[in-house]
Structures are given as structure tokens and as C-alpha cells.
ROPA-279346 format. One record per residue (C-alpha): chain; residue in three letters; x, y, z negated. Coordinates in Angstrom, 1 decimal, decimal comma, padded with zeros to 4 digits. Example, Ala and Ser with C-alpha at 12.3 -4.5 7.8 and 13.67 -1.06 7.14 Angstrom:
<atoms>
<atom><chain>A</chain><res>ALA</res><xx>012,3</xx><yy>-004,5</yy><zz>-007,8</zz></atom>
<atom><chain>A</chain><res>SER</res><xx>013,7</xx><yy>-001,1</yy><zz>-007,1</zz></atom>
</atoms>
This chain:
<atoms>
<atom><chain>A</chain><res>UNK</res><xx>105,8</xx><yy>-077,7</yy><zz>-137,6</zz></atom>
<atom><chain>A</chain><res>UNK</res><xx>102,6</xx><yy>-077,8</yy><zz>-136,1</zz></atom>
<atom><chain>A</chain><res>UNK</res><xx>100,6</xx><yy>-074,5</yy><zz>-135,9</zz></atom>
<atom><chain>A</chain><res>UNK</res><xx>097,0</xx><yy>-074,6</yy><zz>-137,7</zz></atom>
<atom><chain>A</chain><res>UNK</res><xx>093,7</xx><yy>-074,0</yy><zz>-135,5</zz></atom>
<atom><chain>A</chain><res>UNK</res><xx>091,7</xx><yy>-071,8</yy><zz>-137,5</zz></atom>
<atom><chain>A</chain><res>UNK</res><xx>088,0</xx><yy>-070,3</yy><zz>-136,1</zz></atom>
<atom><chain>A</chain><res>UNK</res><xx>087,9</xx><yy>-067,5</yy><zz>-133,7</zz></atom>
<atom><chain>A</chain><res>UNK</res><xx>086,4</xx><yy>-064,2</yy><zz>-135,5</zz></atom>
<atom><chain>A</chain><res>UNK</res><xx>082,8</xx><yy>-063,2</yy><zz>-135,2</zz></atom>
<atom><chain>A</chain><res>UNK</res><xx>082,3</xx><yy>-061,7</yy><zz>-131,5</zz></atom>
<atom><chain>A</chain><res>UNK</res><xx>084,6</xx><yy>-063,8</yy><zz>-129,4</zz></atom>
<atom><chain>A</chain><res>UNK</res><xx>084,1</xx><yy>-067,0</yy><zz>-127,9</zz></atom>
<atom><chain>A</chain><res>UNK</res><xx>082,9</xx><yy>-069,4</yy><zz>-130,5</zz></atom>
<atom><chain>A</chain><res>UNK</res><xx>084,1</xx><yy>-072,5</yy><zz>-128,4</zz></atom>
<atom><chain>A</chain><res>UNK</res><xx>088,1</xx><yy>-071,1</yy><zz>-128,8</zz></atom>
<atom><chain>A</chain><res>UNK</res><xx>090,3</xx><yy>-071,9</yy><zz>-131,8</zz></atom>
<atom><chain>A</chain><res>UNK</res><xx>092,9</xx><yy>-069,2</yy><zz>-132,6</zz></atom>
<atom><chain>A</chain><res>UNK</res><xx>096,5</xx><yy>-070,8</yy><zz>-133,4</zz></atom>
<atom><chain>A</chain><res>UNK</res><xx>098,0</xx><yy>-070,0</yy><zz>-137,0</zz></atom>
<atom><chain>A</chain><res>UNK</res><xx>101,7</xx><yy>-070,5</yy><zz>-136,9</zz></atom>
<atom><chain>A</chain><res>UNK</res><xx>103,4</xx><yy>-070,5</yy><zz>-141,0</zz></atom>
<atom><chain>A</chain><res>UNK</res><xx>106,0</xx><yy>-068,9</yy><zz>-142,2</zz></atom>
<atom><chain>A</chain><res>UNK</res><xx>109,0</xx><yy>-071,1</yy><zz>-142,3</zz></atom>
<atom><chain>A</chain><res>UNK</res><xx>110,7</xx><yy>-070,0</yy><zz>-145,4</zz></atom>
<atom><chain>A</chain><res>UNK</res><xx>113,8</xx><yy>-072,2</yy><zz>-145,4</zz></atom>
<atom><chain>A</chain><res>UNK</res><xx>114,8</xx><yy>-071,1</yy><zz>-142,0</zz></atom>
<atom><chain>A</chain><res>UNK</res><xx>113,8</xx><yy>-067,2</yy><zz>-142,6</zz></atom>
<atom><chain>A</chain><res>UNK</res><xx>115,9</xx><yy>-067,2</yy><zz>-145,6</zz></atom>
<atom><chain>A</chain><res>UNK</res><xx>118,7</xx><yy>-068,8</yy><zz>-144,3</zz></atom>
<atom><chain>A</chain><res>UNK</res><xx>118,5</xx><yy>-066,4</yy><zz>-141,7</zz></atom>
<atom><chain>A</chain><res>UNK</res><xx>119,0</xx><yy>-063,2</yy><zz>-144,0</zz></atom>
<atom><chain>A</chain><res>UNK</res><xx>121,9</xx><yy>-065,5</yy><zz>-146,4</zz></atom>
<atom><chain>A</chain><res>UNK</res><xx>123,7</xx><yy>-065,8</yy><zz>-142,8</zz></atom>
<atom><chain>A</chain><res>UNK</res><xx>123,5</xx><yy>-062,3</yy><zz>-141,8</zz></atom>
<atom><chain>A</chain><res>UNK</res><xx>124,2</xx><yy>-061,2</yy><zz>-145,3</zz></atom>
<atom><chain>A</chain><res>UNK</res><xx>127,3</xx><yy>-063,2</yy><zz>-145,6</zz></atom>
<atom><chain>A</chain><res>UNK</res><xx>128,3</xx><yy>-061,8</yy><zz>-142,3</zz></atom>
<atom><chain>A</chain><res>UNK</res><xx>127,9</xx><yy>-058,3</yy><zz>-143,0</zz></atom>
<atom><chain>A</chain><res>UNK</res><xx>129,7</xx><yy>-059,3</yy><zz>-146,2</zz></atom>
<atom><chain>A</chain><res>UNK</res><xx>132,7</xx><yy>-060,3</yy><zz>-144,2</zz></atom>
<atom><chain>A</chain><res>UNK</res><xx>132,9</xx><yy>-057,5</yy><zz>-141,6</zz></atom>
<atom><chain>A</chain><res>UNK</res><xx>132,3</xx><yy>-054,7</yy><zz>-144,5</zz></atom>
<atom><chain>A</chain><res>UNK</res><xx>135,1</xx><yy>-055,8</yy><zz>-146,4</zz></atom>
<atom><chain>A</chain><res>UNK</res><xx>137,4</xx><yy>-058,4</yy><zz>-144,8</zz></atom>
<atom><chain>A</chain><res>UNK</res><xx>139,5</xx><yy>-059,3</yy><zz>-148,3</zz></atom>
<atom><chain>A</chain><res>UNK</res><xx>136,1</xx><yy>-061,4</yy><zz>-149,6</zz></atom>
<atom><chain>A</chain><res>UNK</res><xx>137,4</xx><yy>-064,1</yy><zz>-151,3</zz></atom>
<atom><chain>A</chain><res>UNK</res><xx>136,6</xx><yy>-067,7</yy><zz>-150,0</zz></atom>
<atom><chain>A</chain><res>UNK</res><xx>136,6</xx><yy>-069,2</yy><zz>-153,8</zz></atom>
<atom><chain>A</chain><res>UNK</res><xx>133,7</xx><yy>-066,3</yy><zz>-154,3</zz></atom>
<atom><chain>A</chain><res>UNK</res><xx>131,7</xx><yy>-066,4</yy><zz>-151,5</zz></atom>
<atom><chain>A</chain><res>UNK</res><xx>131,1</xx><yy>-070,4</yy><zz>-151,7</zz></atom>
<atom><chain>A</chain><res>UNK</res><xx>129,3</xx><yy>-070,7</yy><zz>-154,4</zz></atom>
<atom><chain>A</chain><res>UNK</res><xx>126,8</xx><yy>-067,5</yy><zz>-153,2</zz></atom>
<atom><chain>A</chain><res>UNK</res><xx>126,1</xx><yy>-069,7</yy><zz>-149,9</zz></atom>
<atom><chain>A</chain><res>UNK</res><xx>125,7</xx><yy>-073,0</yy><zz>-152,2</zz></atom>
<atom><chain>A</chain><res>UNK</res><xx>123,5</xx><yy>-071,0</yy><zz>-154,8</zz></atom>
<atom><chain>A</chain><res>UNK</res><xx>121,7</xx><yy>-069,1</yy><zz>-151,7</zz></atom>
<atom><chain>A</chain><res>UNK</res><xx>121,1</xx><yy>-072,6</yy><zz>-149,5</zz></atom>
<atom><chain>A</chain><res>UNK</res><xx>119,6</xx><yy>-074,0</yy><zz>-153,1</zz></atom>
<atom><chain>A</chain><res>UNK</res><xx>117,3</xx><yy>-071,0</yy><zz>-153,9</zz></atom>
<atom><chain>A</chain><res>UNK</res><xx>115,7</xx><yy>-071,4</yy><zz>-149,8</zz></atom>
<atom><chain>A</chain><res>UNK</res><xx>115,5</xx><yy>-075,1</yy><zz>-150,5</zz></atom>
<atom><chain>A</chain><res>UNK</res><xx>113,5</xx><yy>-074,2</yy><zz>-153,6</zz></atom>
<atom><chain>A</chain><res>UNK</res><xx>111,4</xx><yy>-071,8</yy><zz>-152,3</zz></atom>
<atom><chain>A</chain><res>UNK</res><xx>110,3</xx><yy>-073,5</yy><zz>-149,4</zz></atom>
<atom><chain>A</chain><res>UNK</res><xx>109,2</xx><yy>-076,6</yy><zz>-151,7</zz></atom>
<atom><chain>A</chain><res>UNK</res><xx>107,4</xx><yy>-073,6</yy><zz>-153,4</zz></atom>
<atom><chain>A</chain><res>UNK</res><xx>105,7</xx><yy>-072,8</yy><zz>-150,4</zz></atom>
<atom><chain>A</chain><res>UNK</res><xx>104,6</xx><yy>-076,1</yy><zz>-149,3</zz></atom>
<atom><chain>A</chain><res>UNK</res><xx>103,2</xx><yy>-077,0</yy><zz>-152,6</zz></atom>
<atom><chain>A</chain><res>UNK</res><xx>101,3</xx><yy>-074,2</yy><zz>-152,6</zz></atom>
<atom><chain>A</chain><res>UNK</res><xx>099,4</xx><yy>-075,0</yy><zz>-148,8</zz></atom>
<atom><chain>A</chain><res>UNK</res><xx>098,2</xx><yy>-078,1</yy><zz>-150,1</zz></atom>
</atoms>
């Protein structure tokens, strides 16, 4: 994604944009489903595969919908 430009605050140069960068929800949640499902694992090692699959299916869906969410809403 490309970062907005938004205007400089009052009292510094007026000529210079400041760069906005958003959030990328679908990769930030991702993220924390990844790290979660790892920590998962390591805690308790017995997690069952039949289990966890649907949690990173239903996890991967609810980023998906979010970030829809999201980009709806900056328009």
C-alpha cells in the first residue's frame, strides 16, 4: 500500500507533506493468529491437529473480514 501525504502541522514548514502509513489489518492479525497458534503448540504439545484447523480457517476468515471492514470504512 501506498502511504497517504497529509499536511504538515501548524509551525513547520508549510511546503512539506508528512507521510501517513495505515494500519494493515490482515497482516497484523495474522500476525497475532500465528504467534497464538505457536504459543499454542509449545504450551501444550498434545493440541490436536483436527482442533486447531478449523481455529486457523475460522481466524484467517475473521482477518479477511475485518480488513474488508477497514477498507470500507476509508472510503
Amino acid at each position: 500500500m501506498r502511504p497517504e501525504a497529509e499536511p504538515a502541522p501548524p509551525g513547520t514548514e508549510p511546503q512539506r507533506l508528512r507521510r501517513v502509513h495505515r494500519t494493515d489489518w490482515m497482516a497484523l492479525l495474522c500476525g497475532l493468529l500465528f504467534i497464538g497458534i505457536g504459543v499454542t503448540f509449545m504450551a501444550a504439545p498434545g493440541a490436536d491437529a483436527v482442533i486447531m484447523a478449523p481455529v486457523v480457517v475460522g481466524g484467517l476468515g475473521f482477518a479477511a473480514f475485518v480488513a474488508i471492514i477497514a477498507k470500507a470504512i476509508r472510503r
